[in-house]
ZADO-1210 file (C-alpha; in nm, 4 decimals, padded with zeros to 6 digits):
<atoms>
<atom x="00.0000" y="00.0000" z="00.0000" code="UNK" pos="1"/>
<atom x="00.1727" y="00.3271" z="-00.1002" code="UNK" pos="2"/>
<atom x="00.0856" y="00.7030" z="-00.0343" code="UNK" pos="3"/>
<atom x="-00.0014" y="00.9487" z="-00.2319" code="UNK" pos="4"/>
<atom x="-00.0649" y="01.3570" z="-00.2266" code="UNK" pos="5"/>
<atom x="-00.2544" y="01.5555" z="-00.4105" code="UNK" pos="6"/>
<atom x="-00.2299" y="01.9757" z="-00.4273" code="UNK" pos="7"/>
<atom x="-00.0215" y="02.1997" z="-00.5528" code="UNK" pos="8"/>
<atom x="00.3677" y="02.2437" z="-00.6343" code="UNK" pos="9"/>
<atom x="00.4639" y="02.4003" z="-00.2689" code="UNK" pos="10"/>
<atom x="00.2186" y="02.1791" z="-00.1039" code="UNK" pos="11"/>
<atom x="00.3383" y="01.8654" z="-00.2634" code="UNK" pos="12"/>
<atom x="00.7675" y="01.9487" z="-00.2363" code="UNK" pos="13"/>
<atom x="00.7592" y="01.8233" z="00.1633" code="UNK" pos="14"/>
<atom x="00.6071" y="01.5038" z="00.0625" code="UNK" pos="15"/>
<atom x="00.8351" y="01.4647" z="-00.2428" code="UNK" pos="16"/>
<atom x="01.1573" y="01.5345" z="-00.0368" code="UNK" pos="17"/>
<atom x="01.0266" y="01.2597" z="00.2568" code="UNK" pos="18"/>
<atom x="01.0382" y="00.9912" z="-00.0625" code="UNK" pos="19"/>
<atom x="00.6305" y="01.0132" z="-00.1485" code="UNK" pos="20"/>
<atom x="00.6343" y="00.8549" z="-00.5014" code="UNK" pos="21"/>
<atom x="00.2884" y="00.9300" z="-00.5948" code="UNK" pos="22"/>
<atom x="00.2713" y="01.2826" z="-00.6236" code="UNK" pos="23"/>
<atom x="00.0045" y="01.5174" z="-00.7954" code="UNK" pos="24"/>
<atom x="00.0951" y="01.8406" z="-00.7885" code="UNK" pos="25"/>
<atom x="-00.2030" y="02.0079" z="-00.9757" code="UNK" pos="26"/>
<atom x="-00.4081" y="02.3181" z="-00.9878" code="UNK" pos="27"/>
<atom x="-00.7590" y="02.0884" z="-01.0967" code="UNK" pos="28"/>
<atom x="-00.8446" y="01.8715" z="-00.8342" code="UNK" pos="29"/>
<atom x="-01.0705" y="01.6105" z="-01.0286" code="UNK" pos="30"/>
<atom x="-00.8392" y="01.4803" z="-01.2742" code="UNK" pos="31"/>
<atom x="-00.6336" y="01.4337" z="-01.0289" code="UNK" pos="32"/>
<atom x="-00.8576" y="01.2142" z="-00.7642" code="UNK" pos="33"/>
<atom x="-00.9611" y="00.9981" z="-01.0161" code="UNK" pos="34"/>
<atom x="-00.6280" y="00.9065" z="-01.1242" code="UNK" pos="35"/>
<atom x="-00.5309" y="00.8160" z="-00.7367" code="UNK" pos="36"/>
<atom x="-00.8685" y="00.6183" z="-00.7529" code="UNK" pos="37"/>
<atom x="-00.7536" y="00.4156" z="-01.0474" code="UNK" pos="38"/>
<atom x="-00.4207" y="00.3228" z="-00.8916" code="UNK" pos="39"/>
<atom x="-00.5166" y="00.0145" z="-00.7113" code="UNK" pos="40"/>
<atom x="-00.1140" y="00.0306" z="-00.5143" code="UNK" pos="41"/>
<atom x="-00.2386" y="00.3329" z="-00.3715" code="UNK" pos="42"/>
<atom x="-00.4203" y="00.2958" z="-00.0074" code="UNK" pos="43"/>
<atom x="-00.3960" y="00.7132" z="00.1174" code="UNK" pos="44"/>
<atom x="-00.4472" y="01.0060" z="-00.0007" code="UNK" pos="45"/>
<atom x="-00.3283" y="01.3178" z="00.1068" code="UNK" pos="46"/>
<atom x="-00.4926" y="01.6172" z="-00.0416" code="UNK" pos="47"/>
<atom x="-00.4861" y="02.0119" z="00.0320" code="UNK" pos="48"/>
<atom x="-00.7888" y="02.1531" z="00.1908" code="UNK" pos="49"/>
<atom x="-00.7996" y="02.4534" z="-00.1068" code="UNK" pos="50"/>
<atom x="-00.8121" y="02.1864" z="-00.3744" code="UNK" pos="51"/>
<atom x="-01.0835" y="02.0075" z="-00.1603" code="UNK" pos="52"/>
<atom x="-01.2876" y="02.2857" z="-00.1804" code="UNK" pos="53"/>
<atom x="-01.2661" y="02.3194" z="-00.5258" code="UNK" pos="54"/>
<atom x="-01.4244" y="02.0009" z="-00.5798" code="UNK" pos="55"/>
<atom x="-01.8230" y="02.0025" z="-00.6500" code="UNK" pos="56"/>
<atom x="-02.0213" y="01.7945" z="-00.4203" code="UNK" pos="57"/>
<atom x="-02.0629" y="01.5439" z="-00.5879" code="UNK" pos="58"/>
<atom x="-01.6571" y="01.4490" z="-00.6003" code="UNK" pos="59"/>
<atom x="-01.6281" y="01.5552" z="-00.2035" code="UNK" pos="60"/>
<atom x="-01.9169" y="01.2821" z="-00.1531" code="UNK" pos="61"/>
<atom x="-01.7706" y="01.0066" z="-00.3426" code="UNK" pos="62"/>
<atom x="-01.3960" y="01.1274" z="-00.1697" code="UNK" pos="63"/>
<atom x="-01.5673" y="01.0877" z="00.1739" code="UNK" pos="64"/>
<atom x="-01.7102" y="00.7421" z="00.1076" code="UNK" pos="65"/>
<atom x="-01.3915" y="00.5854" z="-00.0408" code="UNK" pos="66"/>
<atom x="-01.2372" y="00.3071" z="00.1581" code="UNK" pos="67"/>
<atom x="-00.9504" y="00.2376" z="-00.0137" code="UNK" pos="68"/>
<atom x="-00.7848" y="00.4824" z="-00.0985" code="UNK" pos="69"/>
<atom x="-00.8699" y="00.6407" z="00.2261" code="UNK" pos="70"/>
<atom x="-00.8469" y="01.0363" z="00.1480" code="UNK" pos="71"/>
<atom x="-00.6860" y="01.2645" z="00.4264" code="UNK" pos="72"/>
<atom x="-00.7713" y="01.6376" z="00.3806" code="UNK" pos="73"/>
<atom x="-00.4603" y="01.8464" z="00.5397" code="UNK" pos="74"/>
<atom x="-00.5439" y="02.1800" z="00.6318" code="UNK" pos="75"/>
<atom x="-00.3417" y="02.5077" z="00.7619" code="UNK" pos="76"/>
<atom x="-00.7134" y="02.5707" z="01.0087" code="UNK" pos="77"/>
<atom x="-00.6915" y="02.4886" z="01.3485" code="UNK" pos="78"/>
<atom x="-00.9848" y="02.2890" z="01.3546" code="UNK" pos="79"/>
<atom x="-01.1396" y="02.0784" z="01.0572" code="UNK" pos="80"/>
<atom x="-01.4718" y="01.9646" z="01.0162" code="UNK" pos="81"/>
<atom x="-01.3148" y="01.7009" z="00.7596" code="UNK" pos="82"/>
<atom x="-01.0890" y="01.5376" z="01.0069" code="UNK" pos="83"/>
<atom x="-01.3807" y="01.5248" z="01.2776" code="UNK" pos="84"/>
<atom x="-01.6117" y="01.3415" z="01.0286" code="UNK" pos="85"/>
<atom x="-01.2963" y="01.0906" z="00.9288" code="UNK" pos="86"/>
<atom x="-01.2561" y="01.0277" z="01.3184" code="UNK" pos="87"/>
<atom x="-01.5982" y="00.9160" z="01.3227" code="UNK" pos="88"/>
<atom x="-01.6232" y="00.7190" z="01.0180" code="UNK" pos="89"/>
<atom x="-01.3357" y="00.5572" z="01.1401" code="UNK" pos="90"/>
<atom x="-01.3788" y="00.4602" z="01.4777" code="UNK" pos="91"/>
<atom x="-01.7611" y="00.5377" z="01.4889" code="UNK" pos="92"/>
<atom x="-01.7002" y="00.7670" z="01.7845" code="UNK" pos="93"/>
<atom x="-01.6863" y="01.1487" z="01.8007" code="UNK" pos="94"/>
<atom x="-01.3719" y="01.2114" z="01.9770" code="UNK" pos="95"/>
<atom x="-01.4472" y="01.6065" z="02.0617" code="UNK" pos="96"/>
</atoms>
């Protein structure tokens, strides 16, 4: 199972310099998702919160309900509602 990232070029360089193969450094979210949906090695998904938002509702939807790859939104907020409703997916207990 390998990692990938999604966002753009100075969100992606960390991941790139810590050895992340699978990285899609992109400015259009959707392409990108569904290519990291295709790759069946692939088992998380990093992705910037700005890109997230720039996905309709009908891609955040089918993002949230993915198993594998499990998507990870990463954001630069204190507090995010995405994490929160990962938690409880997860574990099927809200932590806070």
């Amino acid at each position: 199972m390998e990692l990938a990232v999604i966002g753009k070029e100075d969100f992606c360089l960390g991941f790139s310099l810590a050895g992340v193969r699978n990285i899609f450094e992109t400015e259009s979210p959707a392409e990108a998702v569904g290519k990291a949906m295709e790759n069946q090695e692939i088992g998380v998904v990093v992705i910037d919160e700005s890109l997230m938002d720039r996905l309709d509702e009908f891609e955040k939807a089918k993002i949230e309900a993915s198993v594998r790859p499990v998507f990870m939104t990463l954001s630069l907020k204190e507090e995010s509602d995405a994490l929160r409703k990962m938690i409880k997916k997860s574990i099927g207990v809200e932590l806070w």
